[in-house]
C-alpha positions in Angstrom: 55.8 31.0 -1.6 53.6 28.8 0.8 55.3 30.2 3.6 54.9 33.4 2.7 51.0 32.5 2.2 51.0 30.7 5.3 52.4 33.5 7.0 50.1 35.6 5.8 46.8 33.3 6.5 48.2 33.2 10.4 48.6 37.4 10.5 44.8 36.9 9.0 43.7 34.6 11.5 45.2 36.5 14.3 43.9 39.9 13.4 40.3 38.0 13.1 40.5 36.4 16.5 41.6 39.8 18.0 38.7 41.6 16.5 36.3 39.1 17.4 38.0 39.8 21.1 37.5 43.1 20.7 34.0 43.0 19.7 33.2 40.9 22.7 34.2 43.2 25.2 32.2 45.9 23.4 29.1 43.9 23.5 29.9 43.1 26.9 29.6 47.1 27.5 26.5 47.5 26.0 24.7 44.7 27.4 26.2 46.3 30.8 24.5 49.2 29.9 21.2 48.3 28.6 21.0 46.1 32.1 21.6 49.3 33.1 18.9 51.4 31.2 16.1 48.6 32.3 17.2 49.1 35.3 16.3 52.7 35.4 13.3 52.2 32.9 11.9 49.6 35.7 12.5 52.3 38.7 10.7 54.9 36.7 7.9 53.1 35.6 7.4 52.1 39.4 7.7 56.1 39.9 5.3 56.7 37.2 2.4 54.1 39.0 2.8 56.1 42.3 3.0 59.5 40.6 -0.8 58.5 38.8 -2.1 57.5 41.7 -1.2 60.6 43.8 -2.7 62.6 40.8 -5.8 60.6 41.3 -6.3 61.3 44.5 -5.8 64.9 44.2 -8.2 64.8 41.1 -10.9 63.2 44.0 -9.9 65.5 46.3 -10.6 69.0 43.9 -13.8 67.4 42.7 -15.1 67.1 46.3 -13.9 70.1 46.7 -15.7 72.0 43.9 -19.0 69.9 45.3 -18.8 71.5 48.6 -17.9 74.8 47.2 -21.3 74.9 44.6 -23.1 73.6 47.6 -22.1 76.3 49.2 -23.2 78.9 46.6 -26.6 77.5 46.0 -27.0 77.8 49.7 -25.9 81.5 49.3 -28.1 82.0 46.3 -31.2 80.8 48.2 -30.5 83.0 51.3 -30.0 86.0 49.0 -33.4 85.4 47.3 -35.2 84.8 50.5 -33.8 88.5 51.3 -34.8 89.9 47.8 -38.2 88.9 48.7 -38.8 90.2 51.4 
């Protein structure tokens, strides 16, 4: 009877150790892979910075633009009423 529960405690111990092994190599994987994610999470966010800055500058850009073009039509506005009054 004690080697029979002996036995049995080894088998228990083994089957323990093995998952344990087991489990280690999966956590292994997912630390591989969330080293992985940061990785790209890091290279986007750097994408992200460049990408708001070229949106800024085009933002700059169209409001100089829509200066120069309501310049332009107040000039156009004032040479048309300097016609209409004559």
């Amino acid at each position: 009877m004690k080697r029979v529960l002996a036995v049995v405690f080894v088998l228990a111990l083994c089957t323990s150790v093995l998952g344990g092994c087991a489990s280690q190599s999966a956590v292994n994987k997912l630390q591989a892979q969330q080293d992985q994610m940061m990785q790209r999470l890091d290279s986007l966010e750097k994408a992200q910075a460049a990408n708001v800055q070229a949106i800024e500058s085009a933002a700059r850009r169209a409001e100089a633009a829509a200066d120069r073009a309501e310049k332009m039509a107040n000039k156009a506005e004032s040479i048309f009423m300097k016609h209409m009054k004559k």
